[in-house]
N, CA and C atoms as a LAMMPS dump frame, in Angstrom:
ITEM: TIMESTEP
0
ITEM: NUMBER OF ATOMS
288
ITEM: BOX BOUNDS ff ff ff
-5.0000000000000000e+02 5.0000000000000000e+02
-5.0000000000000000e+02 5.0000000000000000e+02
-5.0000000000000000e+02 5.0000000000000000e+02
ITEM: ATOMS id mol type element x y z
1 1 1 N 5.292 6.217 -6.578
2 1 2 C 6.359 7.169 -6.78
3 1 3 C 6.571 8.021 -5.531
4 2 1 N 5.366 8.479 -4.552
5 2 2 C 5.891 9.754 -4.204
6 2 3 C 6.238 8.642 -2.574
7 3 1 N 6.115 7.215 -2.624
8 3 2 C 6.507 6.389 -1.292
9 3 3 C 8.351 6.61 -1.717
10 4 1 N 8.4 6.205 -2.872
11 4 2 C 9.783 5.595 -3.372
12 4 3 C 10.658 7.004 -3.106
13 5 1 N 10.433 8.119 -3.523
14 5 2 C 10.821 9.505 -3.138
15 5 3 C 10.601 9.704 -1.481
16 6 1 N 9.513 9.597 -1.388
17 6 2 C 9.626 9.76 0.794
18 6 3 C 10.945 9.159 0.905
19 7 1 N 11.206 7.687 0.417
20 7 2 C 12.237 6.603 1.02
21 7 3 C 13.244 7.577 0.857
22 8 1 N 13.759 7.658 -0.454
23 8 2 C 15.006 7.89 -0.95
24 8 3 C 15.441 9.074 0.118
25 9 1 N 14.289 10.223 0.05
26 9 2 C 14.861 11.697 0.575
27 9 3 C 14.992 10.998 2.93
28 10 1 N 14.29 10.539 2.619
29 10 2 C 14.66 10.11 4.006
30 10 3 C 15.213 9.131 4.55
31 11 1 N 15.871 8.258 3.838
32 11 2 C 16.484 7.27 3.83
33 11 3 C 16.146 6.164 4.799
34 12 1 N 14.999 5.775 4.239
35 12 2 C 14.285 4.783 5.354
36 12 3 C 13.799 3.752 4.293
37 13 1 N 14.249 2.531 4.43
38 13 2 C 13.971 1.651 3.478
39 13 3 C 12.038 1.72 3.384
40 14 1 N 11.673 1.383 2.247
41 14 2 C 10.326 0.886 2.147
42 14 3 C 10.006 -0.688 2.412
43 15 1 N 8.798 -0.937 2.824
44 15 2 C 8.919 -2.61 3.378
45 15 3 C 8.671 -3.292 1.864
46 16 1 N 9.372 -4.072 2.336
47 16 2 C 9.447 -4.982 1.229
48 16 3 C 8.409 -6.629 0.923
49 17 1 N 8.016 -6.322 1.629
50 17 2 C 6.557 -7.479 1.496
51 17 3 C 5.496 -6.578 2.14
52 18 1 N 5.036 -5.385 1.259
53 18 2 C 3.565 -4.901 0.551
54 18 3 C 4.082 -4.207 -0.44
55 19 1 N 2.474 -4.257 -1.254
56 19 2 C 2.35 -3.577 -2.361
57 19 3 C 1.911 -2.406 -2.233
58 20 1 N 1.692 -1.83 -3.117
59 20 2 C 0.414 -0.625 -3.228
60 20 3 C -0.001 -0.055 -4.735
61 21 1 N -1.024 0.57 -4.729
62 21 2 C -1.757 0.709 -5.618
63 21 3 C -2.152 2.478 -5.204
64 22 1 N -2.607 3.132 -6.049
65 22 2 C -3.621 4.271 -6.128
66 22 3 C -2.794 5.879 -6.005
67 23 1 N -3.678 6.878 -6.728
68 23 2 C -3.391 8.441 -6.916
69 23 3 C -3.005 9.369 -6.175
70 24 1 N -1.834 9.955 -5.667
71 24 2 C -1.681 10.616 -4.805
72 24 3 C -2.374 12.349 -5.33
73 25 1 N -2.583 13.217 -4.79
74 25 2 C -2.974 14.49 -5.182
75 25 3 C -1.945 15.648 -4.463
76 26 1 N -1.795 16.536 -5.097
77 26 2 C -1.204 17.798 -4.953
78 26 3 C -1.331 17.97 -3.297
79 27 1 N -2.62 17.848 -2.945
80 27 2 C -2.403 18.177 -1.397
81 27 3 C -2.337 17.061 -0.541
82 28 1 N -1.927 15.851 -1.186
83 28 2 C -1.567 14.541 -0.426
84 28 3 C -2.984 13.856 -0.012
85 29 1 N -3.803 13.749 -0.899
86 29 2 C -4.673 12.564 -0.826
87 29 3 C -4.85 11.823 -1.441
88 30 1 N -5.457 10.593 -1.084
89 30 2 C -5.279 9.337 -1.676
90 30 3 C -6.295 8.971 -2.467
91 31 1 N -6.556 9.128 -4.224
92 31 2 C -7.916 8.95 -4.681
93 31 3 C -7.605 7.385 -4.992
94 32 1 N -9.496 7.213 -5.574
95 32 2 C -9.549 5.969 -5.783
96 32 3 C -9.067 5.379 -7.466
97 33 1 N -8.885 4.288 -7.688
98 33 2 C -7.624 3.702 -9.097
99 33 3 C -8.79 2.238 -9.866
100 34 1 N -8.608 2.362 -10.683
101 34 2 C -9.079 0.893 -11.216
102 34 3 C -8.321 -0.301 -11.165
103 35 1 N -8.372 -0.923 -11.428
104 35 2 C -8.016 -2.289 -11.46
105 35 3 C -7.467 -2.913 -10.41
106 36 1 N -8.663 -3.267 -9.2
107 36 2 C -7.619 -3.493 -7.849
108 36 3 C -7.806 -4.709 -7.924
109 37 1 N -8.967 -5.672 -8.402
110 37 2 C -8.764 -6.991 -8.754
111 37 3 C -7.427 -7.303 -9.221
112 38 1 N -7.371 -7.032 -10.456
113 38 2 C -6.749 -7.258 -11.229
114 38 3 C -4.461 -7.218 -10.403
115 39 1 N -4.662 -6.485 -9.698
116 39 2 C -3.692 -5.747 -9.122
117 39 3 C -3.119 -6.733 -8.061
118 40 1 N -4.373 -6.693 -6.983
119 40 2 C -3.981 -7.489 -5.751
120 40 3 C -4.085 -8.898 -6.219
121 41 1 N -4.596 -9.614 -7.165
122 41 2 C -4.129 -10.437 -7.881
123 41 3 C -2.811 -10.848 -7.944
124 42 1 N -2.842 -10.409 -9.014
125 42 2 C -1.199 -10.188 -9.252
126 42 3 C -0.07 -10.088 -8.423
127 43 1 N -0.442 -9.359 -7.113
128 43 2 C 0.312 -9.41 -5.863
129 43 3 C 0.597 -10.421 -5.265
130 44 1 N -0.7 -11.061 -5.076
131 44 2 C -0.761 -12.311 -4.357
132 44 3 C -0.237 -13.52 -5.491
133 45 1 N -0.141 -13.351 -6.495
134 45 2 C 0.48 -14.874 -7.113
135 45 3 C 2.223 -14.535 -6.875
136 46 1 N 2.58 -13.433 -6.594
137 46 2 C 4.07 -12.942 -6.022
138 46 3 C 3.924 -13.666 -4.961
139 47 1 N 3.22 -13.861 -4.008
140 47 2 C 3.08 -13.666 -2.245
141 47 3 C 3.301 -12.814 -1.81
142 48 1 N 3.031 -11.973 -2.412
143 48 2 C 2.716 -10.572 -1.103
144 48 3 C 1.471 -10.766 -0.283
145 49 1 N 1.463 -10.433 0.721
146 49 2 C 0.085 -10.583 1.592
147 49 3 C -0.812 -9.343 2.523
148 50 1 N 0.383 -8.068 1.827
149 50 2 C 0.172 -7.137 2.46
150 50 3 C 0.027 -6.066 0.969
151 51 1 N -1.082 -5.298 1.249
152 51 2 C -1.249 -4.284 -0.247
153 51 3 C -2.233 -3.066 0.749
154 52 1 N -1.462 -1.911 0.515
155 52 2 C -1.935 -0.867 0.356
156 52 3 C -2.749 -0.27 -0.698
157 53 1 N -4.178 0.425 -0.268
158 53 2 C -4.975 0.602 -1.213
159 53 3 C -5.766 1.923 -0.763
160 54 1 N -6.187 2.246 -2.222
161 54 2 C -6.961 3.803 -1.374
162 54 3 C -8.158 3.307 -0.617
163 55 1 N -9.045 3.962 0.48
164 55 2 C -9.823 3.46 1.395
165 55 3 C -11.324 3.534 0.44
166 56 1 N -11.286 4.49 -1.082
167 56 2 C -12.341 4.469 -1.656
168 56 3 C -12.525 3.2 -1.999
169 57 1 N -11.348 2.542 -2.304
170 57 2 C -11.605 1.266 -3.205
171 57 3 C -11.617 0.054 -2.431
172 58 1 N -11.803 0.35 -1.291
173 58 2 C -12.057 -1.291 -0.218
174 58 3 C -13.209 -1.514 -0.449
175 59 1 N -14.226 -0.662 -1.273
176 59 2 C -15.743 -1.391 -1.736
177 59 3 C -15.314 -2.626 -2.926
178 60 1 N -14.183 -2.865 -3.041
179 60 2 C -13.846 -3.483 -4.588
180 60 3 C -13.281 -4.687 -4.455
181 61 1 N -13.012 -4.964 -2.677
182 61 2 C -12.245 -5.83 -2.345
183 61 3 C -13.404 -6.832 -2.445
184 62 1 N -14.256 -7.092 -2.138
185 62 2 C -15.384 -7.812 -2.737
186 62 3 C -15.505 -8.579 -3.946
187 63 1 N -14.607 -7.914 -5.082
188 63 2 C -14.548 -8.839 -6.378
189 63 3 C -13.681 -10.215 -5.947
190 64 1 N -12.56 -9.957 -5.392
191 64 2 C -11.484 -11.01 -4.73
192 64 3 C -12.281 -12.406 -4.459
193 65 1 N -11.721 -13.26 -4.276
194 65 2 C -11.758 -14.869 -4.077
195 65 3 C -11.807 -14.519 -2.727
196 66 1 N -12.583 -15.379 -1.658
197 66 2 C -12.243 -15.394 -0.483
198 66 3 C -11.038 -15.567 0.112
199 67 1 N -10.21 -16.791 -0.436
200 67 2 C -8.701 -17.378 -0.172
201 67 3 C -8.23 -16.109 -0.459
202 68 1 N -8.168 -15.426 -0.996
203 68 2 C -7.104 -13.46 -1.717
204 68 3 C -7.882 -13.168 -0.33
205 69 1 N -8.767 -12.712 0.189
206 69 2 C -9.53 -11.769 0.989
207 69 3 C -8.95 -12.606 2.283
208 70 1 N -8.993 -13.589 2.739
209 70 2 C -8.296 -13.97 4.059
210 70 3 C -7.24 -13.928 4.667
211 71 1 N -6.622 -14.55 3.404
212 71 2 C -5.129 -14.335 3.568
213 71 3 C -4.232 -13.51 3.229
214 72 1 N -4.702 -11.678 2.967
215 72 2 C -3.781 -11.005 2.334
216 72 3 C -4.385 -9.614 3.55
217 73 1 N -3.608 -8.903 4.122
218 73 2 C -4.096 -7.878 4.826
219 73 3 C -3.959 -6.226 4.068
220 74 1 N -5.308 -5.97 4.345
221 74 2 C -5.334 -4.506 3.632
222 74 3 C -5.485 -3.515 4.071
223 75 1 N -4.318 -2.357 3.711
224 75 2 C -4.573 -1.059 5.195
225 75 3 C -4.824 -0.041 3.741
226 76 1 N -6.398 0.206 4.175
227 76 2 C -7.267 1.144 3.576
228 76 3 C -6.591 2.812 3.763
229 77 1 N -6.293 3.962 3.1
230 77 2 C -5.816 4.92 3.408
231 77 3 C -6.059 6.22 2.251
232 78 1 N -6.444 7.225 3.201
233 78 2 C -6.751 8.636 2.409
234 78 3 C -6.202 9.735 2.464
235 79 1 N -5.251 9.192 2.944
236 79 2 C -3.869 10.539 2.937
237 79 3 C -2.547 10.073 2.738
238 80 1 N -1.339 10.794 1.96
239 80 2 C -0.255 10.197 1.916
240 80 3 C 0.335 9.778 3.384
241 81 1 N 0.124 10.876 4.319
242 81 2 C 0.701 10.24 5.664
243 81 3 C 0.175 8.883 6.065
244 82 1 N -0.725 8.529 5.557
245 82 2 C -0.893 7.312 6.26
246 82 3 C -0.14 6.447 5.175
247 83 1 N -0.059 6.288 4.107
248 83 2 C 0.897 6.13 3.316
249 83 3 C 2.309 5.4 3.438
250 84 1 N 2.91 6.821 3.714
251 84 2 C 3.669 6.712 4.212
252 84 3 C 4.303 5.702 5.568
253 85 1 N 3.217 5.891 6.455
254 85 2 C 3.308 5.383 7.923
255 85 3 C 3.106 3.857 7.913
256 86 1 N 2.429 3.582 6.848
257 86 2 C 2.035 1.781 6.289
258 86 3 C 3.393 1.366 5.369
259 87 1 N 4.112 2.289 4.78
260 87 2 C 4.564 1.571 3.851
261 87 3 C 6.14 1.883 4.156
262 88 1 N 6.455 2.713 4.788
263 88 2 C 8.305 2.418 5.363
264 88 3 C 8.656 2.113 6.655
265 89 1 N 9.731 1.824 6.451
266 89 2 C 9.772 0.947 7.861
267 89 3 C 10.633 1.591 8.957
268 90 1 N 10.149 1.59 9.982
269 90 2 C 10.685 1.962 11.049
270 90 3 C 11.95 1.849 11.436
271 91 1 N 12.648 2.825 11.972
272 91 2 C 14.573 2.142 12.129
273 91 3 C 14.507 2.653 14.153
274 92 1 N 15.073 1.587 14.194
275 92 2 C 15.902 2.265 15.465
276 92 3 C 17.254 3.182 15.928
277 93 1 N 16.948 4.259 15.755
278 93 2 C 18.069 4.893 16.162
279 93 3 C 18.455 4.774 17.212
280 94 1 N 18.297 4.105 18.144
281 94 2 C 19.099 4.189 19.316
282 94 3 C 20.569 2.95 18.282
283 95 1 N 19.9 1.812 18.186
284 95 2 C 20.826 0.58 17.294
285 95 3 C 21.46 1.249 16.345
286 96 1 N 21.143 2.935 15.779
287 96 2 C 21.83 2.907 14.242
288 96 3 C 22.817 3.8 14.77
């Protein structure tokens, strides 16, 4: 929610091949979520290959299949800014 709101109020598309998962907090940190098996799973039978996750829960990436763990890249993160900075996409204003 609070990526999809960054987008909207700043009008910067969000990327569209990653996911994400996990709790944002009042002062913009990133706690840890259950079900990331279960999650990045699910991602990956989409083909997504890219999933954002809180950095508590990269101990969890371990449940995963190796084939999920090789081929899917994961940017670990504990603040919304980084968040943010992983998950919308850059524009060129000089081109816009």
């Amino acid at each position: 929610m609070a990526t999809a709101i960054a987008s909207l109020l700043t009008r910067t598309p969000a990327r569209t091949d990653t996911a994400m998962t996990g709790e944002v907090t009042l002062t913009g940190l990133v706690l840890r979520v259950g079900g990331i098996r279960e999650k990045v799973l699910a991602a990956y039978r989409l083909g997504i290959r890219r999933v954002i996750l809180p950095a508590e829960n990269g101990v969890d990436l371990v449940e995963l299949p190796e084939e999920v763990r090789e081929r899917t890249e994961f940017v670990l993160v504990s603040s919304v800014d980084q968040v943010l900075q992983a998950a919308l996409t850059t524009i060129d204003k000089a081109a816009a």
